[in-house]
N, C-alpha and C positions, 0 to 999 in steps of 0.2 A: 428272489428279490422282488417280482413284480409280484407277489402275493403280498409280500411285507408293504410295498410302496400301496397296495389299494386295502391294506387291514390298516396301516396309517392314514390316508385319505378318509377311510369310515370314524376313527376315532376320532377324528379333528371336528368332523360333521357332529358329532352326537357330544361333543365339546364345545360350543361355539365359542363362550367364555375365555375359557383357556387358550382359545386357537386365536382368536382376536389380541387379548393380552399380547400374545409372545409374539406373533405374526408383526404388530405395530412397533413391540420393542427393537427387536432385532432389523426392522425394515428403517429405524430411523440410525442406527449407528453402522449399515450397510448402504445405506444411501450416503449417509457423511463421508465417508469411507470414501467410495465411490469417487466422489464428487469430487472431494479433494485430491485425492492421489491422481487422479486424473488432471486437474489443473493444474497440479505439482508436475505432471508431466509433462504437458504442454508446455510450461515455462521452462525448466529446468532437462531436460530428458532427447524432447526430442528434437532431431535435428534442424539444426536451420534451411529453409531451401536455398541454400548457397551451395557452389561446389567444394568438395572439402571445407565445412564447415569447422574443422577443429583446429583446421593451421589459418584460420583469421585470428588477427587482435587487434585492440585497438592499443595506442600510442598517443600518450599523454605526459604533460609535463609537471613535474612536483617542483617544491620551493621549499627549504629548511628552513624551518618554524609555523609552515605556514598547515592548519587545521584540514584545510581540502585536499584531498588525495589525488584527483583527476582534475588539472587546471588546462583550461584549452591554450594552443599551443602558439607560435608565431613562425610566419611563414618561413622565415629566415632558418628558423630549427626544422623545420620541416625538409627543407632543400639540404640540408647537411647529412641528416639521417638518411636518407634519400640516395643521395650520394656516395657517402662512404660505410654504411653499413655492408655487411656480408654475409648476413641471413635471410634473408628477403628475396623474394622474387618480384615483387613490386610492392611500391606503396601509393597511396592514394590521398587527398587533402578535399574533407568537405566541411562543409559550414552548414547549417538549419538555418530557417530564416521563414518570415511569413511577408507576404506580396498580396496587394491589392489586384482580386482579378475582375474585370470587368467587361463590360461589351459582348458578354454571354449571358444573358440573364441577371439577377439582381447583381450586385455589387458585392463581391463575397473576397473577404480576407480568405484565403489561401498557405496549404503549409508546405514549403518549397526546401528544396535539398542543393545547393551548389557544391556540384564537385568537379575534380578535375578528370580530366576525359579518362584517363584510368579505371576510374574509379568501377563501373560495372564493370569489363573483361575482370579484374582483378577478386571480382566477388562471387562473376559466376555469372553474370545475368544479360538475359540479352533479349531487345523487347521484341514483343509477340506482331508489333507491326510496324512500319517503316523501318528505321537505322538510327545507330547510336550517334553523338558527335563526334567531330573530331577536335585533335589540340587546338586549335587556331576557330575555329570556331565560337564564334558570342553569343549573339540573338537568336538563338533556338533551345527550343522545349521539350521533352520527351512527358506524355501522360501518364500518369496510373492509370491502372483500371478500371479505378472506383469514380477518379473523376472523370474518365473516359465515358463511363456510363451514366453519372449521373446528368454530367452540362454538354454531354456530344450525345447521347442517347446510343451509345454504340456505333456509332456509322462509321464507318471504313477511310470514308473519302473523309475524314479530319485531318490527314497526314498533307501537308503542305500549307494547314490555313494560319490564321493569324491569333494569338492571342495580346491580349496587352495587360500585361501585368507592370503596375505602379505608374500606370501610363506609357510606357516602354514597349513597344512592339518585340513577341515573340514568335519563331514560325515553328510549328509542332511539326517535328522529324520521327516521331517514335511514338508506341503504346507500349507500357509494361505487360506484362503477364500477371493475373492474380496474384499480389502479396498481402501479408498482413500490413494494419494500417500501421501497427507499431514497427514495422519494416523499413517502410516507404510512403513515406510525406505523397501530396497530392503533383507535385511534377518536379523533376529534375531540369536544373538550369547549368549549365557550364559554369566555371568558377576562373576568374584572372588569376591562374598562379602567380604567373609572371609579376603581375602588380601586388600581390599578395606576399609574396618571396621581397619586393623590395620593401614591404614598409615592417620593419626590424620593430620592435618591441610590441607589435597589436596582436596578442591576444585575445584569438576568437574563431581560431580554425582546430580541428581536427584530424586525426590521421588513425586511416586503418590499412591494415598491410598482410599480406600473407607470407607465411615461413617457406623456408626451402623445406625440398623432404628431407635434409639429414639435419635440420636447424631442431633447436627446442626453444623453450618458450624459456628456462635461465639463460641459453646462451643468447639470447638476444637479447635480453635485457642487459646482461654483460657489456654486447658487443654496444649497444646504444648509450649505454652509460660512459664507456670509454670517449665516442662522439660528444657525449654533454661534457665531460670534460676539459677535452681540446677547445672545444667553442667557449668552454666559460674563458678561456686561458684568452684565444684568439679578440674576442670581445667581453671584454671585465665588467663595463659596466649596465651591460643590458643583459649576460647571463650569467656573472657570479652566483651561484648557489640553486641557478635551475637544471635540475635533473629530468632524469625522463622516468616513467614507468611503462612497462608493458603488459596487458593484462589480456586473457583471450577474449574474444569481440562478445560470448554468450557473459562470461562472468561481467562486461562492461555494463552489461544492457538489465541483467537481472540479478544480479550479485548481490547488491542490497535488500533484496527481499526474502533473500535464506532463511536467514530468522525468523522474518515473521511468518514463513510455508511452515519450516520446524514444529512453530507452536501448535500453528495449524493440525498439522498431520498431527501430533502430539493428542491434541485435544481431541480428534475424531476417534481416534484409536483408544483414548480415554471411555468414550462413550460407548464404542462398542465394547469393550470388557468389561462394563458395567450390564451392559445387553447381555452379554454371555451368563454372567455369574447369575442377573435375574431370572431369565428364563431358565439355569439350569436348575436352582432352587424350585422354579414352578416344574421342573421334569423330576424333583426329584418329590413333590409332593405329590404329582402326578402317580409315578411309578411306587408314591408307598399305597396308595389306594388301590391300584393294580395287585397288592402280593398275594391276593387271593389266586387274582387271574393266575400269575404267573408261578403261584404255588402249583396249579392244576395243570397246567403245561408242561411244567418240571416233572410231574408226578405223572404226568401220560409218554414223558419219554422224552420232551424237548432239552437238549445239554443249554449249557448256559451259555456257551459260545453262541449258539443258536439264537437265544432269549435276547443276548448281546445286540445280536446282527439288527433282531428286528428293533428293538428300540432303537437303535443309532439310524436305521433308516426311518424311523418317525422321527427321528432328530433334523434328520434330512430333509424331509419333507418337509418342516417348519419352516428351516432356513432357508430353503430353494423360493417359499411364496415369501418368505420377507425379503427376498434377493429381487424377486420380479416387482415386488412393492416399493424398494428402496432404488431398485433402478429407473424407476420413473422420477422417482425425488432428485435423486442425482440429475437427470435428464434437465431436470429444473431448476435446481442451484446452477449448475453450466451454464445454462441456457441466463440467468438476471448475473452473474458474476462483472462478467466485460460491459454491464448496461451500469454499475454503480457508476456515479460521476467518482469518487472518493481514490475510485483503482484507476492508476494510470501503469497498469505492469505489463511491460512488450510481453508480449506471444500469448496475451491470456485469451483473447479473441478466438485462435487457434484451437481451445480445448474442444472435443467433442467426444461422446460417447464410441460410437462404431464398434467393430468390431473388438476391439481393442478395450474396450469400455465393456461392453460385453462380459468379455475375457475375463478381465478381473473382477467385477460385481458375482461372476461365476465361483471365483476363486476366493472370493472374499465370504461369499453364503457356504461355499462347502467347510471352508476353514472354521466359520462361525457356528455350522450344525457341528461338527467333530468335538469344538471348543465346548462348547454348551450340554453337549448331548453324552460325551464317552462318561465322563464321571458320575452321573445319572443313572448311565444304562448300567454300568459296571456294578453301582453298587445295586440297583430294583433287582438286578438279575440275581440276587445272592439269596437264597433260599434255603431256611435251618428249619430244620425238622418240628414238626408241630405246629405250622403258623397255619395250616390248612383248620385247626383247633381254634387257635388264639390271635386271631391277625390285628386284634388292638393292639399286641405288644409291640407294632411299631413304631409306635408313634411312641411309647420309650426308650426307642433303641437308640442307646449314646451313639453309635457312628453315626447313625443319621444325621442324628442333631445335632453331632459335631461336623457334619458334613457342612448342614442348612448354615449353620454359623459362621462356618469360613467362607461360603460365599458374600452373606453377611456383612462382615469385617471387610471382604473386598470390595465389593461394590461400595461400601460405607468411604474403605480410605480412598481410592480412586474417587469418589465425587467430592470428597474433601480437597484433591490434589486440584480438580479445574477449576473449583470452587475459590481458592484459594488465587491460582493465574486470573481467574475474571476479576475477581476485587481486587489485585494489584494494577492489571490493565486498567478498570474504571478509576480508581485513584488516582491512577497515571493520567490520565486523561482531565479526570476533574479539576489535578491542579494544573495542567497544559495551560486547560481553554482560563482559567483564574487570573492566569499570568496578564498583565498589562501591557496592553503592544503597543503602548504611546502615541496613540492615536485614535480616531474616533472612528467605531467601526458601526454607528446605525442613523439613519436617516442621509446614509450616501449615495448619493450615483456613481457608478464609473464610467467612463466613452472609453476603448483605445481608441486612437485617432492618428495613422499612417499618412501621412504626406507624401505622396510620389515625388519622385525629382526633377520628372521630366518636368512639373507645373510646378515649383517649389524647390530650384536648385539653389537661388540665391537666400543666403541668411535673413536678406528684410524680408522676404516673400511666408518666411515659414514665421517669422516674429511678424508679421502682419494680420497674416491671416489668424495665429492663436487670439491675438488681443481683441481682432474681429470678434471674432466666437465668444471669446471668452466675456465681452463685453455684452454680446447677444442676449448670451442664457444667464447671467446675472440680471437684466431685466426682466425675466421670465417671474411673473408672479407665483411664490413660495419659495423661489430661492432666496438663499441668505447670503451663498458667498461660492466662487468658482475658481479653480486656479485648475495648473495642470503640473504635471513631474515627467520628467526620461523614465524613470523606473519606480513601478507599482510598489510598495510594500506587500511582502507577502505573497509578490508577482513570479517571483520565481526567478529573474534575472537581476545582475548585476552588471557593472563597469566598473571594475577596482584596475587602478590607473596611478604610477609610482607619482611623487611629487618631492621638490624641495622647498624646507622653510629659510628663505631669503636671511640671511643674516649671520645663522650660524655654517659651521665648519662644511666642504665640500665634504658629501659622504663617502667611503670608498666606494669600488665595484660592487652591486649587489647589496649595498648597506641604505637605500634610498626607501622612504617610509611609503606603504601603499597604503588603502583605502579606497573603497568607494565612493566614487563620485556621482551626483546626480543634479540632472537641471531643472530648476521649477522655477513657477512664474511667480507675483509678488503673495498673490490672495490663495496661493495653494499651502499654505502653512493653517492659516485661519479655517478654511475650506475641509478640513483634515483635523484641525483640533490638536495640530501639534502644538506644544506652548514654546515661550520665546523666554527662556531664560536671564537674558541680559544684551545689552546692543542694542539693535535693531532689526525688521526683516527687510527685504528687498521692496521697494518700492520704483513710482514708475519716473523718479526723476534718477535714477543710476544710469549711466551711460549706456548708451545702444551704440554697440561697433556695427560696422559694417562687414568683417567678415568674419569666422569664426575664431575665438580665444586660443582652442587647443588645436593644433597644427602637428601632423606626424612625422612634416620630415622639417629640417631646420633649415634645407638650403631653396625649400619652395618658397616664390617670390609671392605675393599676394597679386589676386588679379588685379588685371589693367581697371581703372580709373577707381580703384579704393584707394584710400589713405590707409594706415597702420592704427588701429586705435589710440586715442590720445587719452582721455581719460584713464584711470584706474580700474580694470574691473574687482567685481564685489563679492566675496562668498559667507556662505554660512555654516557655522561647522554644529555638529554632536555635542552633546558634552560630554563623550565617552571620546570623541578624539580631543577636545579642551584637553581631557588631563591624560591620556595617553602622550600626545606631541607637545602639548606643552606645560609640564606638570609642573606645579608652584609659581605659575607666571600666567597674564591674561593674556590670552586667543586676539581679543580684539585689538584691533589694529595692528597684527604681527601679519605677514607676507608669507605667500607662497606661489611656487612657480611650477605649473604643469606641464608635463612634456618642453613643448619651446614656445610656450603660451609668453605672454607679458606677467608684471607680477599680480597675484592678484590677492587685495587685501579684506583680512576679514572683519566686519563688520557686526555682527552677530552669532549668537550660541544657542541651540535650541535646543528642544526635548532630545532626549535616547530614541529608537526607534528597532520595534522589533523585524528586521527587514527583513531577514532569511528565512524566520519562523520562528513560532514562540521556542521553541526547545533548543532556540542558538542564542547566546548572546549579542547584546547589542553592542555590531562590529561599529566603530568611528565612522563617519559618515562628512563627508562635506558636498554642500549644495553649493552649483554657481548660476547666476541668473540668466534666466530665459533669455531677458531682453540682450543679455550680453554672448549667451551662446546658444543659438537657437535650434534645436533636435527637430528631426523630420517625425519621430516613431515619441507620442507622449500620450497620458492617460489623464483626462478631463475627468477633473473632481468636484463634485457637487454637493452642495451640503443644502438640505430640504427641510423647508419648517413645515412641510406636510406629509405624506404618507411618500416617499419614492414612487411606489407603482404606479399614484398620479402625475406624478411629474414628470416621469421616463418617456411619453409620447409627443410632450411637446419641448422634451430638450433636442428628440429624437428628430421634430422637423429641424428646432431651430439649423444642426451639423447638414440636414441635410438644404436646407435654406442655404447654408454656406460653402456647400461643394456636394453634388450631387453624384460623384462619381466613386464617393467615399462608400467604404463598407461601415454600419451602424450597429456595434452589440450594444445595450446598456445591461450593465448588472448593479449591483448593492455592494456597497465594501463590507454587508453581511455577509453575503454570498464569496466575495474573496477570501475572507477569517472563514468560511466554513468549508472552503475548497482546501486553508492552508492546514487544517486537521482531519483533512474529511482520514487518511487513511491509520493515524491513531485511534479515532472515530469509528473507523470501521472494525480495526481488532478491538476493542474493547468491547463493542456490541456481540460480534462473533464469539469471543469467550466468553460473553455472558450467558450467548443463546445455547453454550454447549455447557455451559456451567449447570444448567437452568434446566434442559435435555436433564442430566444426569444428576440432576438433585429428583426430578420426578420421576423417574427409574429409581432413583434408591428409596424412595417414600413409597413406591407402587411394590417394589421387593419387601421391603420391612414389614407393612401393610400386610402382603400377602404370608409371609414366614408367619408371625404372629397372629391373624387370624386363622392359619392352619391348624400351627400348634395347638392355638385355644380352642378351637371344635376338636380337634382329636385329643383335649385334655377335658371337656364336657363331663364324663362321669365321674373323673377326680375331684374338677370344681364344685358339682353335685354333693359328692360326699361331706369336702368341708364344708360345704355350706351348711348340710345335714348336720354336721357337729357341732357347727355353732360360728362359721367363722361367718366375720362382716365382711360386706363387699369391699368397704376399702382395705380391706386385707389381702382379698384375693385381687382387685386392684392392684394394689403393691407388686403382688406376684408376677401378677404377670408383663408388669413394664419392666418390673427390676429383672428377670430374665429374658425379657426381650432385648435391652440395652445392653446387656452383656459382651455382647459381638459388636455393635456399635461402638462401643469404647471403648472395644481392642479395634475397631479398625479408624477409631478417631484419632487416637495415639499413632498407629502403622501410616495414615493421610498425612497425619503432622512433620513425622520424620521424611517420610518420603518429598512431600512439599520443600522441606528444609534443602533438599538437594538436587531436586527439579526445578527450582524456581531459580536458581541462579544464571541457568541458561536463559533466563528472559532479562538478565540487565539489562544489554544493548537498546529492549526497548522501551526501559521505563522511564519517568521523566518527574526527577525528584520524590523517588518511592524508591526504598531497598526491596532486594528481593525477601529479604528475611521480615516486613513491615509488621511490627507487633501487633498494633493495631489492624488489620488483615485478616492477621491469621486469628486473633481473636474474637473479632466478629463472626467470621466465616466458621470457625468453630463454635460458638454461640447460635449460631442458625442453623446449623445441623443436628446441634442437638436437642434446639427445641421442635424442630421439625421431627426428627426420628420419634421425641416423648409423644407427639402430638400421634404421629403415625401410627404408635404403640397403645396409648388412650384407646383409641376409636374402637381396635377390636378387642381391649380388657375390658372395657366400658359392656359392650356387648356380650363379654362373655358372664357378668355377674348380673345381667337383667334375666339369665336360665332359672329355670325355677327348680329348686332341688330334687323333687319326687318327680318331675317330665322326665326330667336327665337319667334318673336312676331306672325307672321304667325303660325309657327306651334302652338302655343297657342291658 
């Protein structure tokens, strides 16, 4: 064996050609390989650092009819499940949230976790410094890690100091242990069950729980559903028709990107089987130039198990240096994966090579020499009597070339099949981004802009200060026009909030219409470019209550020295909920009443709006005014009659002119529209670059098959030529048998695409899997690509000159 591994090591040297070719091939679909299955394992595979990670789930609650599968829960459901389930050993209630941190260095929003003190025993976790909280405990902070090191520089003695988040004084009790950042938010804050548990219909909490050991993951879904039951019964009209689901806490976090891993691995695996079939084509044109050699070895005594051995160990040796080749590539995709902004996937952070990574890039080069190498070696090593005489006769030996061809055909249908997924993905895509999201996405600024409460509890405080500002950077020379919203388009969040329309019938239990609701100021419609259908928009003579519209509980009194509002407040609706809520009949001037708000009339009907993302429908929408219910957490919208990049520094002082305490991002509502695609964006580019991979592998194989054939068919071409034939004859020749195999395996790509591509519905977006248009193109550019690849070396083969050719024969 170690004769064969350094008689292979010399043939590669005295090859460089050959040895480069294949070395590159094989090292780009061993890296992909690599790279992926590896991240695939990261996400999906391996364990969480929790303890018993397989008996967590999380617990969420559904609604009949309603599109989202995981709707966050209310406290009230949560204290029931809690209570009377019988699977569980503990459950837990946290909320996300992000917090102004300050008085450490600059002014930095922060991403915070409220949970109830359960919550870590119950996961497993327990920090690396100071102590957890307890129940009853408020105003304390446990760190991460990452912010431990970043704004405390690691020091020890952080345990007892002060942070102030949102202006609210917190004392840090605790550091975590290294976790991923999609794990664990930048610090853990206690959570008010208690007050949480009494306000009955606010969804916005979450619950994760762990199973008993003899519990399964149907029987508590069982057992939870029984609880949604009884409680729809016990309160009819806060939870007629809300269920619960139970899912394990890994499928919660990464469930939705199965799919597009699928393609993924899909695609890589594509490309190395195109790697395989190429390079075994070049081993096997290799080993016909060889049958002298291997005539002579046969004839000195070597058997052909023998002859076998050593070739499969130069097969070996190929794929071992395209294995240490493609494991640096891999090292490399890894290494920029978790840096795209486009991927927000938990545990991808996590992936790394190691040992492990090793392992399989080992496993994957030995698999890929075997693959490559055995039907090669099998057939060089086969030696008929007299070729020590005639060894040009191989190059018309039908198994060969029926060999060379079924590689051919494979390679050929294989790059037809990704070929085929990238131009359905880019079509998916091309019509995404086409789509109209009702609103104006270029020359915008965006601010988020967080209000603490401790400086901003009262409703005029927070409607004071917006108008401030907002009045500020409307001065600001090249703006046009500035408002603000509760909730970004395209932001990622929503407040869908039940209502009734004043006038007609009480609805039953659970028959109350939702929708999302959102508050913006008068000039954030203009600011935005949404248009105003009919009515009116909000302006600044609509009434300003003094304390907020929507109220959670009915029997809370308004604080001491407010009045009740007097006026009417004003809202503005969609005109996808116009004719949803009130179809055949005008919006304006019809009434609605939220939670135990007063009634509030509408006034106006605006544009649709794509809120969720282009590839959701636009849900009903109603806005209510600023001035009438004033949010602490809104996004300052700017519209720029000059370049944004200019004007981003001086909107930047103006906020901070206005409250210095405040954390300052500005971006583009370019930048939001290409954050809200970036990861259809991302697969569509990915299966082009593998598309793309494996269309030049199969140009570089075709290429090389037929320029083979054509030098080792030299004295035949010679001959006709001698008889009289024209080059475009022997032209002919030689593309029309080169294509041959190509258009058995553009046919074999065709059918197979037909029943591969159906597993990528889920991700396309107004594109059938079967797009005729697709597959016809994509078959179109294969085959002028293959003619083309075919051309070059027929072309070449009729500039021989008849009497060289016959001479040198």
């Amino acid at each position: 064996m170690l004769h064969d591994f350094r008689h292979a090591l010399r043939g590669l040297l005295k090859a460089p050609g050959f040895a480069a070719v294949s070395i590159l091939t094989l090292a780009l679909g061993i890296g992909a390989n690599t790279a992926v299955l590896s991240l695939a394992r990261a996400v999906f595979l391996n364990p969480l650092p929790f303890k018993d990670p397989d008996r967590l789930v999380a617990v969420f609650e559904r609604r009949d009819g309603s599109r989202n599968t995981n709707i966050p829960i209310s406290g009230h459901e949560f204290a029931a499940w809690r209570d009377q389930n019988r699977v569980f050993e503990a459950m837990a209630l946290y909320r996300p949230d992000g917090l102004n941190l300050t008085g450490v260095g600059e002014p930095e929003k922060v991403d915070v976790i409220e949970v109830s003190s359960s919550y870590l025993p119950l996961v497993g976790l327990s920090p690396a410094l100071g102590r957890w909280f307890a129940a009853e405990e408020s105003s304390v902070a446990i760190l991460s890690d990452r912010l431990w090191r970043r704004r405390f520089a690691a020091d020890p003695g952080v345990i007892g100091r002060t942070l102030t988040l949102n202006d609210q004084s917190y004392t840090v009790v605790g550091v975590l242990r290294p976790l991923p950042q999609s794990l664990m938010p930048d610090l853990i804050l206690p959570l008010d069950v208690a007050g949480q548990i009494r306000a009955v219909g606010r969804h916005n909490l979450a619950a994760v729980a762990r199973l008993r050991d003899d519990a399964t993951l149907e029987g508590a879904q069982s057992d939870l559903s029984v609880i949604a039951d009884r409680l729809a019964r016990q309160m009819p009209r806060d939870n007629t028709g809300h269920g619960v689901v139970v899912t394990p806490l890994r499928d919660e976090m990464v469930g939705e990107f199965r799919g597009a891993s699928w393609l993924m691995v899909a695609a890589a695996g594509f490309v190395l089987l195109i790697g395989c079939a190429n390079v075994a084509n070049l081993l096997l044109a290799r080993g016909a130039n060889r049958q002298r050699e291997i005539a002579i070895r046969t004839a000195l005594g070597a058997g052909r198990a023998r002859m076998v051995q050593q070739l499969i160990v130069e097969s070996l040796v190929l794929s071992m240096l395209s294995g240490a080749a493609g494991l640096l590539m891999s090292a490399w995709i890894i290494d920029l994966m978790p840096k795209l902004s486009a991927l927000h996937i938990p545990l991808l952070e996590t992936a790394r090579i190691g040992w492990s990574g090793l392992l399989l890039a080992a496993a994957i080069s030995l698999i890929t020499g075997l693959a490559a190498g055995i039907v090669p070696a099998l057939r060089s090593s086969y030696v008929r009597p007299g070729w020590l005489r005639e060894s040009h006769q191989v190059a018309t030996d039908r198994s060969g070339r029926a060999l060379r061809d079924a590689f051919v055909a494979t390679e050929v249908g294989l790059t037809l099949v990704l070929l085929v997924g990238a131009g359905l993905m880019i079509t998916s895509f091309a019509r995404l981004v086409a789509v109209d999201p009702g609103f104006r996405t270029s020359d915008v600024l965006v601010v988020p802009v967080d209000l603490p409460a401790s400086r901003y509890a009262e409703p005029y405080q927070r409607r004071a200060f917006l108008d401030r500002l907002i009045t500020s950077v409307e001065g600001v020379p090249g703006v046009q026009s500035a408002g603000a919203v509760s909730h970004l388009p395209l932001g990622g969040a929503e407040n869908w909030m039940p209502f009734r329309i004043v006038g007609r019938a009480e609805p039953g239990p659970g028959q109350e219409p939702y929708a999302p609701f959102r508050v913006a100021t008068p000039h954030y419609f203009t600011a935005l470019g949404i248009p105003l259908r009919r009515g009116r928009l909000f302006n600044d003579g609509d009434a300003r209550q003094s304390v907020p519209l929507i109220r959670w509980f009915p029997q809370q009194p308004y604080p001491p020295g407010y009045d009740k509002p007097q006026a009417a407040p004003v809202a503005l609706v969609s005109e996808s909920a116009a004719t949803q809520f009130w179809p055949g009949s005008e919006p304006i001037g019809q009434r609605l009443r939220v939670m135990f708000s007063p009634d509030v009339t509408i006034v106006g009907v605006v544009g649709n709006v794509h809120h969720n993302g282009l590839d959701l429908p636009s849900y009903p929408h109603i806005y209510l005014a600023h001035n009438q219910e004033p949010w602490d957490s809104v996004s300052l919208v700017v519209h720029a009659a000059i370049p944004p990049a200019q004007l981003a520094p001086v909107v930047r002082e103006r906020i901070r002119a206005a409250d210095r305490e405040l954390p300052i991002t500005v971006k583009t509502m370019a930048d939001v529209m290409s954050t809200s695609v970036g990861r259809p964006r991302l697969y569509a580019a990915m299966t082009a670059v593998f598309g793309s991979v494996a269309l030049l592998l199969a140009v570089v194989g075709i290429f090389g098959v037929v320029s083979y054939v054509a030098a080792q068919r030299t004295r035949e071409i010679g001959v006709r030529m001698a008889l009289g034939a024209q080059r475009r004859e022997i032209l002919t020749l030689v593309i029309r048998q080169g294509m041959r195999p190509i258009a058995v395996g553009i046919g074999l790509g065709v059918l197979t695409a037909i029943g591969v591509t159906r597993f990528m519905a889920k991700l396309l977006f107004h594109v059938t899997p079967l797009d005729p248009m697709t597959f016809a193109a994509v078959t179109t550019l294969l085959v002028v690509v293959a003619i083309l690849a075919c051309w070059i070396p027929a072309h070449r083969a009729t500039q021989v000159d008849p009497l060289t050719s016959l001479r040198a024969e």
